[in-house]
N, C-alpha and C positions, 0 to 999 in steps of 0.2 A: 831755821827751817821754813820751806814756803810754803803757804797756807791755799788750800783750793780758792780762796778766795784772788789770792794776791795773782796765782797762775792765769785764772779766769780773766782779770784786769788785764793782767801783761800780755794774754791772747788776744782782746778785745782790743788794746793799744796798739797790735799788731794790725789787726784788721782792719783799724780805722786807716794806718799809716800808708797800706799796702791800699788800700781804697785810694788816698791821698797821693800816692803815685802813680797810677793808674794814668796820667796824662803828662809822665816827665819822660823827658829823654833818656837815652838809655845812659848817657853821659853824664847826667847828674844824678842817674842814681847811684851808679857805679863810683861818682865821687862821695856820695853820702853815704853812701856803703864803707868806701875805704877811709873817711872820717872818723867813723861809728865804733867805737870798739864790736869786737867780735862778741854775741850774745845779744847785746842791748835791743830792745824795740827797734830804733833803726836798723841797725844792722840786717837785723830780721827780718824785718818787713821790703826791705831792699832785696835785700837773696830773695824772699819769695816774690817779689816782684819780677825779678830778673829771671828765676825759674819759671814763671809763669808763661814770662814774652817768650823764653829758650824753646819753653814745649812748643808754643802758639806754631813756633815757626819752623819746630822739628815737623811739626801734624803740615803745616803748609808745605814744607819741604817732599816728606812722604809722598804728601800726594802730588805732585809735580811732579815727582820720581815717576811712581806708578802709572801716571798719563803718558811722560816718554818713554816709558818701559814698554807700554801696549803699543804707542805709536814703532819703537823698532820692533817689537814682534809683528805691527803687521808688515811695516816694511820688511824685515825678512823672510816672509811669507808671500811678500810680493817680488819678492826678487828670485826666490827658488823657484812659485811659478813660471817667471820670464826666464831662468836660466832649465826651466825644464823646457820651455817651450821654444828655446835657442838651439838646444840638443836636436828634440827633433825635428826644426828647423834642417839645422845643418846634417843631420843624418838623408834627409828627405833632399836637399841639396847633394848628396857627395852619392847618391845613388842614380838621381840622376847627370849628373858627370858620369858617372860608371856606363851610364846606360848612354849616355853620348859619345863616350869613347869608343862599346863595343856597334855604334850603326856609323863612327867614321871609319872603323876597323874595317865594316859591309861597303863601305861606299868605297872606300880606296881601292879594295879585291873587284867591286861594281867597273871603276875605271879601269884598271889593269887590264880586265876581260875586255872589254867595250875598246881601248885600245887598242887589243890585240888582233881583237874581229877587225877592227876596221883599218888595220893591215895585212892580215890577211884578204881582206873584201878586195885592197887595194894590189896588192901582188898579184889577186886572181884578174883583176880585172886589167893590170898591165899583159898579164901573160895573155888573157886572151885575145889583147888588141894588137901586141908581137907577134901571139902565135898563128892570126891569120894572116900577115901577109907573108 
């Protein structure tokens, strides 16, 4: 049976170990790890090392996530503006088209008339240089 004493030691051996790798690569710990039997001080103090680095850089990962999470919420925020402001762009465009279509509609009926008069003008004005002599 283990005694609180011997637990206290064997956490304490862990703490000094896991202190003591605190400046290995992740490559040798992970071989002193798979060295180690499963349980033992090393073992242990290796996982908790390894768990330690895993969190450090899940928390670094997070928050890199959540920086380019904001960055595409505001770009899509800035893209719906410009695609609202495309809309009515091109609504503000296609009215006035509309509105140019209906004054060449005016101007084309402008010339028809205006051609007309000014054959008429000119018919009268043959007939009346025939019809004096």
């Amino acid at each position: 049976m283990v005694t609180p004493t011997e637990t206290t030691t064997g956490t304490d051996k862990a703490h000094a170990l896991v202190q003591l790798l605190r400046n290995r690569s992740y490559e040798e710990i992970r071989q002193r790890m798979y060295d180690s039997a499963p349980g033992t001080p090393w073992w242990s103090a290796c996982k908790t090392e390894l768990d330690i680095r895993n969190g450090e850089q899940m928390a670094t990962a997070l928050v890199t996530t959540s920086r380019v999470l904001e960055k595409v919420r505001a770009s899509t925020e800035h893209f719906e503006q410009l695609a609202d402001t495309l809309s009515q762009v091109t609504q503000e465009v296609s009215d006035l088209l509309r509105d140019t279509k209906e004054a060449g509609r005016r101007l084309e009926i402008a010339v028809y008339v205006l051609i007309g008069v000014t054959i008429a003008q000119f018919f009268n004005v043959v007939f009346q240089v025939f019809g004096k002599k």
